[in-house]
TIMAR-139024 format. One record per residue: chain; residue number from 1; x, y, z of N, C-alpha, C in turn. Coordinates in nm, 2 decimals. Each point is the difference from the previous one (the first is absolute). Example, Ala and Ser with C-alpha at 12.3 -4.5 7.8 and 13.67 -1.06 7.14 Angstrom:
2
  cadena  num    n.px    n.py    n.pz   ca.px   ca.py   ca.pz    c.px    c.py    c.pz
       A    1    1.32   -0.57    0.78   -0.09    0.12    0.00    0.09    0.12    0.00
       A    2   -0.04    0.11   -0.07    0.09    0.11    0.00   -0.08    0.11    0.08
END
This chain:
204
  cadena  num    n.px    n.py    n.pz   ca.px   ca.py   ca.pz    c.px    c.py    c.pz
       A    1   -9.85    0.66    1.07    0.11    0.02    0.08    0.12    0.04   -0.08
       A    2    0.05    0.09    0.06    0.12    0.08   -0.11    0.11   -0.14    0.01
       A    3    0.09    0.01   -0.12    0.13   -0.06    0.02    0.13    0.11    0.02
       A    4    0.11   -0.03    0.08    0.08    0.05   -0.02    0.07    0.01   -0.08
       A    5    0.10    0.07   -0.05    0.07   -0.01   -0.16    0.17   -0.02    0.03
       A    6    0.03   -0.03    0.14    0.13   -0.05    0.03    0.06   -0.09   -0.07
       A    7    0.10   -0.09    0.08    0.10   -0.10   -0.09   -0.10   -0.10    0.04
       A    8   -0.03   -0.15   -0.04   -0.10   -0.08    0.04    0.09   -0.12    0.07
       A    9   -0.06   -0.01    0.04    0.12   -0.08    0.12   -0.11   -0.14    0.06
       A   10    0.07   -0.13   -0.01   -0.07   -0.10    0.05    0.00   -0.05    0.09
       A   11   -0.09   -0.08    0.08    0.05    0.01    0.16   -0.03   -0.18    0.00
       A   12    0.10   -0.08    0.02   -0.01   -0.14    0.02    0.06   -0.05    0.10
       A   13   -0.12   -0.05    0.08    0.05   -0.01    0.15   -0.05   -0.19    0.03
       A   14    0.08   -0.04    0.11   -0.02   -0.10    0.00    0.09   -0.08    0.11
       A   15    0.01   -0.16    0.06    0.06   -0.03    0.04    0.16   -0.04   -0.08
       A   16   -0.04   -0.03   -0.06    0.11   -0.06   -0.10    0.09   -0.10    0.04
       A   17   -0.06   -0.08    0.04    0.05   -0.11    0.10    0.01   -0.16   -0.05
       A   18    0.06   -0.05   -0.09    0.06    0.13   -0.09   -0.04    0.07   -0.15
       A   19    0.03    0.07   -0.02   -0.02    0.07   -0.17   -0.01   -0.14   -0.09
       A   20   -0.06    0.01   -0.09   -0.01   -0.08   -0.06   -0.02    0.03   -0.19
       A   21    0.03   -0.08   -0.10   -0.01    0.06   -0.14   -0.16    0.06   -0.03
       A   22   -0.09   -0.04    0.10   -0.14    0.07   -0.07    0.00    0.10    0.05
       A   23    0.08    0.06    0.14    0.00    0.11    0.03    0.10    0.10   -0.07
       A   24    0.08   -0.05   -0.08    0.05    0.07   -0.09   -0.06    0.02   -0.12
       A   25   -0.11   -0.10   -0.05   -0.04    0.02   -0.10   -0.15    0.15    0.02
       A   26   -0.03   -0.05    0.08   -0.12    0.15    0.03    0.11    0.15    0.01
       A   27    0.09   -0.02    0.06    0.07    0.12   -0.03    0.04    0.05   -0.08
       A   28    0.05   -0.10   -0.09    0.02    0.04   -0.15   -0.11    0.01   -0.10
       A   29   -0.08   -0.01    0.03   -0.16    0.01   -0.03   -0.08    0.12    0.03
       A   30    0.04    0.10    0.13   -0.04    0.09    0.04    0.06    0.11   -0.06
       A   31    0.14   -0.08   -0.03    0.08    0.14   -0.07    0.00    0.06   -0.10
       A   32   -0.04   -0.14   -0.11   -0.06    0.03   -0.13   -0.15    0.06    0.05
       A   33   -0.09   -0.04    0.06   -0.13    0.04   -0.08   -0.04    0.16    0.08
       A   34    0.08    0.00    0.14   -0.02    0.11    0.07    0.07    0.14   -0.08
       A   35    0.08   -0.02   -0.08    0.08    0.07   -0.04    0.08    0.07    0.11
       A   36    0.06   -0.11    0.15    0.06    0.04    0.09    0.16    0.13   -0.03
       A   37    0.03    0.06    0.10    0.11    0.08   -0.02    0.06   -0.07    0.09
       A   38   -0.02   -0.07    0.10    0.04   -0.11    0.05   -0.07   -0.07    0.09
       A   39    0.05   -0.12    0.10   -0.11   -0.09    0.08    0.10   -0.06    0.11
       A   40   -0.09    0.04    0.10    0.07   -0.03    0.12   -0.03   -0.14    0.07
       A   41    0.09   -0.11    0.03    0.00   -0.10    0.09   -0.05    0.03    0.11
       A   42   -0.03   -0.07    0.06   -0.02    0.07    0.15   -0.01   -0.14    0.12
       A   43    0.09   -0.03    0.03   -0.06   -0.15    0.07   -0.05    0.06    0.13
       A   44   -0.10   -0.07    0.05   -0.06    0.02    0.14    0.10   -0.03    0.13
       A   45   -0.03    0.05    0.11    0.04    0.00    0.11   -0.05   -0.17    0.04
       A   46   -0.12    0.09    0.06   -0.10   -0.15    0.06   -0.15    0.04   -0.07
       A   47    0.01   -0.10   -0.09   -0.15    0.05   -0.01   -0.12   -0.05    0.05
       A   48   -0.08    0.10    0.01   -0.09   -0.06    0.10   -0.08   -0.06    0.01
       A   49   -0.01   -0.06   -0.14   -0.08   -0.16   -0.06    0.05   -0.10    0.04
       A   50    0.12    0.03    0.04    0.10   -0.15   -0.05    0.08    0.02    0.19
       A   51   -0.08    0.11    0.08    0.02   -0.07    0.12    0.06   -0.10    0.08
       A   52   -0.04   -0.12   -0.04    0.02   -0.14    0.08    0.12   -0.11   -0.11
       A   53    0.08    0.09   -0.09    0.10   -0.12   -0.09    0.15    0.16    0.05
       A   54    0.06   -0.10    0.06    0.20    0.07   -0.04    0.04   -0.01   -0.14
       A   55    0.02    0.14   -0.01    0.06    0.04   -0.13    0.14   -0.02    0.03
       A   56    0.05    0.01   -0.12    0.15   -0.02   -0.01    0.02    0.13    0.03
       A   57    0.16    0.02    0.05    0.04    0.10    0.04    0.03    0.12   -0.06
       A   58   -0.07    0.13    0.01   -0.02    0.07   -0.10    0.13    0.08   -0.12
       A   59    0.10   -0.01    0.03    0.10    0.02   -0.06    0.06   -0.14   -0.09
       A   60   -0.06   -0.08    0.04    0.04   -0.13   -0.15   -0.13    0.01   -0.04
       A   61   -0.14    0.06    0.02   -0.06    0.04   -0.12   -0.01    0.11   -0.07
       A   62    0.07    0.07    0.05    0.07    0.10   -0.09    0.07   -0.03   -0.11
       A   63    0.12   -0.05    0.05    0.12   -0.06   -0.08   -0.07   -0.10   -0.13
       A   64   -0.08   -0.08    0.07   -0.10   -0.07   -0.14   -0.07    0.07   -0.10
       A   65   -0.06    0.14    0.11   -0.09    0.10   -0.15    0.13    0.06   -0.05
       A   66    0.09    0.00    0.04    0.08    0.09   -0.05    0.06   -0.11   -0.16
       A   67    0.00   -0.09    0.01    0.06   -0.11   -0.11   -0.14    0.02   -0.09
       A   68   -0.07   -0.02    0.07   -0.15   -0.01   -0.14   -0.02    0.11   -0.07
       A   69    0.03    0.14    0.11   -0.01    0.08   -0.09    0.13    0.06   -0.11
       A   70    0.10   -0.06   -0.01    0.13    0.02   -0.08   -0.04   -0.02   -0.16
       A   71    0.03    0.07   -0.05   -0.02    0.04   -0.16   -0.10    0.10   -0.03
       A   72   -0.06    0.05    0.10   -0.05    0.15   -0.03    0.03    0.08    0.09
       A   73    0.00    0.13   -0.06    0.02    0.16    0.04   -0.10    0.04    0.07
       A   74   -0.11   -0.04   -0.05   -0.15    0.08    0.10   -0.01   -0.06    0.08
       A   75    0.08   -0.11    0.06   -0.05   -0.05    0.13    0.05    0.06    0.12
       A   76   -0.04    0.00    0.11    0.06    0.07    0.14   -0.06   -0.11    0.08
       A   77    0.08   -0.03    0.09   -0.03    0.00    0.13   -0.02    0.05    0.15
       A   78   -0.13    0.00    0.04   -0.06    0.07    0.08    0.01   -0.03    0.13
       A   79    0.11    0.03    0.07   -0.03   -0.10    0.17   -0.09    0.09    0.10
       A   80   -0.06    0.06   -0.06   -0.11    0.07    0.10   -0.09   -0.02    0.09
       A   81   -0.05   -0.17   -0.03   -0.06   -0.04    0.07    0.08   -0.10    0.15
       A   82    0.14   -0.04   -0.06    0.06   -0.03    0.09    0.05    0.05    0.09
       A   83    0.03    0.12    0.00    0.05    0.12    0.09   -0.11    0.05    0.10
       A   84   -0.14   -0.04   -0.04   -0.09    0.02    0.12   -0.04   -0.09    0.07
       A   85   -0.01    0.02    0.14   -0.04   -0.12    0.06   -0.12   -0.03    0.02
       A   86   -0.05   -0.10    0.06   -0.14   -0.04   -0.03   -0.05   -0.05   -0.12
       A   87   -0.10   -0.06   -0.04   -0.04   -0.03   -0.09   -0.02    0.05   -0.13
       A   88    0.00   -0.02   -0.11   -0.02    0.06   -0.13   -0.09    0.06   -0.03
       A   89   -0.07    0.14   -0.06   -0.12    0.01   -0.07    0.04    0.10   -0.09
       A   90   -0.02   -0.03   -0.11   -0.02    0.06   -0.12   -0.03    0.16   -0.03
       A   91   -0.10    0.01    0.11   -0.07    0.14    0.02    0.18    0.09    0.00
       A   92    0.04   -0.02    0.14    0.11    0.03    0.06    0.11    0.01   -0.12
       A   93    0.01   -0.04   -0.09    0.07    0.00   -0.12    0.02    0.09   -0.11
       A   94   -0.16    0.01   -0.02   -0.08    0.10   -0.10    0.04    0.17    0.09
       A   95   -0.04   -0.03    0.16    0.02    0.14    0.05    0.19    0.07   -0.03
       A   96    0.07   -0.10    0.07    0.13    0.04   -0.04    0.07    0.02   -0.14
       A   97   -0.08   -0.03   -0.07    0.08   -0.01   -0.16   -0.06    0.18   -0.03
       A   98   -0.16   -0.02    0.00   -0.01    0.13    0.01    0.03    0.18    0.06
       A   99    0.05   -0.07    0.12    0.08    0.11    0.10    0.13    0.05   -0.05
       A  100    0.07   -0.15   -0.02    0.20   -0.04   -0.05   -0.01    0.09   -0.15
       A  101   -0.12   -0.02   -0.12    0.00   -0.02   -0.10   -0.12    0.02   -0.05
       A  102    0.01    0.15    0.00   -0.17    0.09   -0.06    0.00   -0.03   -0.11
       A  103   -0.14   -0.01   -0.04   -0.01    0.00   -0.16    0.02   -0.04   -0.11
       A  104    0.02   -0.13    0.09    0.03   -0.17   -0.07   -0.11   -0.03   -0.04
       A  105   -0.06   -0.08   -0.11   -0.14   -0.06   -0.06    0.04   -0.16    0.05
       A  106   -0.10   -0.03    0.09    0.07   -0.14    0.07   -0.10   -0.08   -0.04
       A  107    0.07   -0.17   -0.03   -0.09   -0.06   -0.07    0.04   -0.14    0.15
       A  108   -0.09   -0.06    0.09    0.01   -0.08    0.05   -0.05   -0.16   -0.09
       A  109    0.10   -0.06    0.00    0.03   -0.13   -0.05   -0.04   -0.14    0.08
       A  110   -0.14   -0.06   -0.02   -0.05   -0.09    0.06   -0.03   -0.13   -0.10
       A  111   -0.02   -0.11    0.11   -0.04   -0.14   -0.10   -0.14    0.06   -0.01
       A  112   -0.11   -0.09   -0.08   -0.13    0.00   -0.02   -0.09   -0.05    0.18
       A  113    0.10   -0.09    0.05   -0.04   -0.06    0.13    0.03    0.10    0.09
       A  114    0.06    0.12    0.00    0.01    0.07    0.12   -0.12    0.13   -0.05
       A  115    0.00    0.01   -0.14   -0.10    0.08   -0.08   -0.11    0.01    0.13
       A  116   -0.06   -0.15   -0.04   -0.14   -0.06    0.06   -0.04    0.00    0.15
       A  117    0.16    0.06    0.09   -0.04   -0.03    0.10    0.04    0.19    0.08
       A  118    0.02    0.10   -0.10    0.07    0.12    0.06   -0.09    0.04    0.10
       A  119   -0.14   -0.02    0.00   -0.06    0.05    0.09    0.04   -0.04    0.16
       A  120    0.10   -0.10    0.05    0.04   -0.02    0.10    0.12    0.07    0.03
       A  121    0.06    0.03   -0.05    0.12    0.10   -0.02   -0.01    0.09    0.11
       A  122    0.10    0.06    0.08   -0.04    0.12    0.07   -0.04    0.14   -0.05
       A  123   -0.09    0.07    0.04    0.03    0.08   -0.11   -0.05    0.05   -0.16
       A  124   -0.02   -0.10   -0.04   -0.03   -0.07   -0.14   -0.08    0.14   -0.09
       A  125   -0.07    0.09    0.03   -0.06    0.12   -0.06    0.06    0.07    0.00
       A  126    0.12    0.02    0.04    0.14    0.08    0.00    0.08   -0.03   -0.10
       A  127    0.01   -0.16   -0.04    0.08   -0.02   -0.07   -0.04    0.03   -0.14
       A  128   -0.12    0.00    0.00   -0.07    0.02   -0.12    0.03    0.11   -0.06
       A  129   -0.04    0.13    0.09    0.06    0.13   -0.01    0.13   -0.01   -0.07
       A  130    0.12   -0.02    0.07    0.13   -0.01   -0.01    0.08   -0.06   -0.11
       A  131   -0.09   -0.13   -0.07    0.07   -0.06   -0.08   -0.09   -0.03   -0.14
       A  132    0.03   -0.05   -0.12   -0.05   -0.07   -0.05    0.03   -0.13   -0.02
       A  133   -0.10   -0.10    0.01    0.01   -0.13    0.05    0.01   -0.08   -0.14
       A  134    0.18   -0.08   -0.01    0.01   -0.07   -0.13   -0.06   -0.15    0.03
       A  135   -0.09   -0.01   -0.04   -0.04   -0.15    0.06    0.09   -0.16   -0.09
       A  136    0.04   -0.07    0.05    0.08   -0.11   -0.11   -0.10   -0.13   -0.02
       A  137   -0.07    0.01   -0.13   -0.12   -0.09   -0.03    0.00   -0.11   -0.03
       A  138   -0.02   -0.10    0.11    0.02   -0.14   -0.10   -0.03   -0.06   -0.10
       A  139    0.02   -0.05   -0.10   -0.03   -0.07   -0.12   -0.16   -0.02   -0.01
       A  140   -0.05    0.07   -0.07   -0.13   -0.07    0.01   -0.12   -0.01    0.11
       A  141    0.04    0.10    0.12   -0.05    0.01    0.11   -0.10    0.18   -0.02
       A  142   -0.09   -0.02    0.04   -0.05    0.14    0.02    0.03    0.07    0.09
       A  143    0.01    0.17    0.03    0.06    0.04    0.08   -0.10    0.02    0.12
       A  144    0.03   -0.01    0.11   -0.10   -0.02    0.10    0.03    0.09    0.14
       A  145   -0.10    0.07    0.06    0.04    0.11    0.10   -0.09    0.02    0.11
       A  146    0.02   -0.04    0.13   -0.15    0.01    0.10   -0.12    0.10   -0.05
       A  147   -0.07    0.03    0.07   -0.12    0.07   -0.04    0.02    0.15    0.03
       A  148    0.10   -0.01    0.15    0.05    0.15    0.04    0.09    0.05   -0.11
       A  149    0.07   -0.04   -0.05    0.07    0.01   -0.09   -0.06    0.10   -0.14
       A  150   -0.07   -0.13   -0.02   -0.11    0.02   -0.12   -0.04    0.16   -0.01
       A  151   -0.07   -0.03    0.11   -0.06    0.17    0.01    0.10    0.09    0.02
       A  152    0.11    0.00    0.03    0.10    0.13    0.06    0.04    0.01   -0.17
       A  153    0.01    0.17   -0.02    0.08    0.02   -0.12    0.13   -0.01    0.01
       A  154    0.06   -0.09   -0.07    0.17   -0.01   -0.03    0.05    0.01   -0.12
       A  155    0.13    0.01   -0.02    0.02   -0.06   -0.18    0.09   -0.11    0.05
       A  156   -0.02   -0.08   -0.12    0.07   -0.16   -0.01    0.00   -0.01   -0.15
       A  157    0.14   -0.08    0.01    0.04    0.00   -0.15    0.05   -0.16    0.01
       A  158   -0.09   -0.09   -0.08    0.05   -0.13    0.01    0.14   -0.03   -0.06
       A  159    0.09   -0.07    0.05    0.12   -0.08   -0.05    0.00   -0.15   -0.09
       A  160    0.03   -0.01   -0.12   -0.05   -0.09   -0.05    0.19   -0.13    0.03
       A  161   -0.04   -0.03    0.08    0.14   -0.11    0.06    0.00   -0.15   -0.06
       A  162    0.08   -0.03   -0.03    0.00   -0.14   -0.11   -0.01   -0.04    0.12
       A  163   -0.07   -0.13   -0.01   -0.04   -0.12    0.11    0.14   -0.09    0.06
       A  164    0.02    0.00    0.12    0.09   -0.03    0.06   -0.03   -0.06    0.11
       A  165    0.02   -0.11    0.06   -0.05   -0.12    0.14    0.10    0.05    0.11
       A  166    0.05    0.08   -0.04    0.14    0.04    0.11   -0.04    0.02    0.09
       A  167    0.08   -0.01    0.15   -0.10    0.06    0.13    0.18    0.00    0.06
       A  168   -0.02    0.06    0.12    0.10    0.02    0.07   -0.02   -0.14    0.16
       A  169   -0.15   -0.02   -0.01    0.00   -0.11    0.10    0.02   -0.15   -0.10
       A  170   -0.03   -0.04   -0.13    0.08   -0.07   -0.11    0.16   -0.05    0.03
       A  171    0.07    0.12   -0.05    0.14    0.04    0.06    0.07   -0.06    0.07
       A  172   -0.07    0.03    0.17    0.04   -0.02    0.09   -0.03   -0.17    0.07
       A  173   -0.13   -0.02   -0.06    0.00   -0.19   -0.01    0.12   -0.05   -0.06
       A  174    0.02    0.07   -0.15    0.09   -0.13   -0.06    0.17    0.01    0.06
       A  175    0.02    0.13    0.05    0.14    0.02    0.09   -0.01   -0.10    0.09
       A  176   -0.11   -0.03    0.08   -0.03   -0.11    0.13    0.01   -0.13   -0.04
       A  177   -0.03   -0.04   -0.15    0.01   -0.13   -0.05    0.11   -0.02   -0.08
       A  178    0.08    0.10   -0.02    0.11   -0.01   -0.08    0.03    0.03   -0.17
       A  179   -0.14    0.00   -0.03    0.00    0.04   -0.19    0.06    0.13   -0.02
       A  180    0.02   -0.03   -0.14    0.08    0.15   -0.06   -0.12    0.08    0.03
       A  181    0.02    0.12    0.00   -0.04    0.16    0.03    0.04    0.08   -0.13
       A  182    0.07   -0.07   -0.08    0.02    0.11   -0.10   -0.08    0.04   -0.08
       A  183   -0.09   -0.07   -0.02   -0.09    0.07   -0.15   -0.08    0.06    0.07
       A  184   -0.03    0.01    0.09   -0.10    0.05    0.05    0.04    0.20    0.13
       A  185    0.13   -0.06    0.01    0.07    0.14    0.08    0.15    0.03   -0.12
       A  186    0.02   -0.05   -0.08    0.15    0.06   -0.08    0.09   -0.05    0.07
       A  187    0.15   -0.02   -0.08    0.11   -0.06    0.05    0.05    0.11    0.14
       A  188   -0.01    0.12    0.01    0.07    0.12    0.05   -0.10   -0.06    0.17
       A  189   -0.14    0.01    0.03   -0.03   -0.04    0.08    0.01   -0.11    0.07
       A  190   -0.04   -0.12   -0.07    0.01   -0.12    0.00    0.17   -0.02    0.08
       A  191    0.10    0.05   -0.06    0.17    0.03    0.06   -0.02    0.00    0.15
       A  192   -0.06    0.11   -0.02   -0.01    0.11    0.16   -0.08   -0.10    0.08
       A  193   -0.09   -0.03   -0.01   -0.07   -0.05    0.09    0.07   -0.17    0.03
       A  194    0.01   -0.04   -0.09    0.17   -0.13    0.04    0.08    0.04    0.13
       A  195    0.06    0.12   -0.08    0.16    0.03    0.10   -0.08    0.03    0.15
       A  196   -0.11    0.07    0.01   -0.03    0.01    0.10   -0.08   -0.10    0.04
       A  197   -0.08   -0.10   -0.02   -0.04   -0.11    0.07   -0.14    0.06    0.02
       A  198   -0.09    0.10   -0.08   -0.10    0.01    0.06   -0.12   -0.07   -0.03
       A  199   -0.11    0.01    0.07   -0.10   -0.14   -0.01    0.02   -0.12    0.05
       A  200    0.08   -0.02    0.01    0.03   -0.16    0.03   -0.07   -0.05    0.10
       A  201   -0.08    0.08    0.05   -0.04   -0.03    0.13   -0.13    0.08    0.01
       A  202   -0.08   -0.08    0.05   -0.14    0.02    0.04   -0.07    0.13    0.03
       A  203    0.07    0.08    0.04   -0.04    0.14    0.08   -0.03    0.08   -0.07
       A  204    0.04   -0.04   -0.14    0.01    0.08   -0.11   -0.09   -0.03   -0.11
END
């Protein structure tokens, strides 16, 4: 499968509900090893895993990627997916980047756990086409990929990510119980999510 020889562009998409320092650290992990020209945030609308939980409102997670992502140049933020209605899919992502933005070499940015499960994805042999899949490996973990998967030709370039317990549903527990949030989201988030009072409450 040919590569293209464009600018290489990363595509990191997600709830970000909220961002957190391991999702900073994979980005800055992509950038080094991708040899990105840059990498796009991309927070989801509704995604359509995550169905049955209210996200916070999508303009204060903006405002939060937008703090995580502060001290680099190659970062962008992508509200692409917010501006469409209905549900999120990735496919839909890869198609407009390529329409907006010919001749881009696009590298899609996933954990090892969404790795394992692409074959549910909408779509998912398209994306293959479309992108090359940076996968983020856990410590010590083998990389692992359904069987559809297995057999379909792709390229995948593992991510080697320092081990990190971080989660965004983590997070959002200890906002509801009260503990610091800093070491785990940065002083700049940790702020934001205070002033605005978010989590505090169950829905979230």
């Amino acid at each position: 499968m040919a590569l293209m020889q464009g600018p290489r562009v990363g595509l990191f998409g997600g709830s970000f509900d909220p961002p957190h320092l391991a999702h900073r650290a994979l980005a800055d992990c992509a950038l080094a090893e991708l040899k990105l020209d840059k990498l796009l945030w991309i927070p989801a609308g509704q995604p359509w895993q995550k169905a049955g939980r209210q996200l916070a409102p999508a303009e204060q997670r903006c405002a939060m990627v937008q703090l995580m992502m502060d001290g680099e140049p190659r970062f962008e933020l992508d509200d692409c997916e917010l501006r469409r209605s209905g549900a999120s899919y990735t496919v839909e992502t890869l198609r407009e980047r390529a329409v907006n933005h010919p001749g881009e070499q696009l590298f899609l940015i996933i954990g090892q756990d969404q790795y394992a499960r692409l074959n549910t994805w909408r779509d998912w042999p398209e994306i293959l086409q479309r992108a090359t899949l940076a996968v983020a490996a856990r410590a010590g973990e083998a990389m692992k990929a359904a069987p559809e998967l297995q057999a379909t030709p792709h390229r995948m370039l593992p991510l080697a990510l320092p081990a990190m317990a971080h989660s965004a549903t983590a997070v959002r527990q200890q906002v509801m119980r009260g503990e610091d949030i800093r070491p785990m989201v940065g002083n700049a988030v940790a702020g934001y999510i205070a002033q605005h009072r978010l989590y505090e409450k169950s829905e979230y």
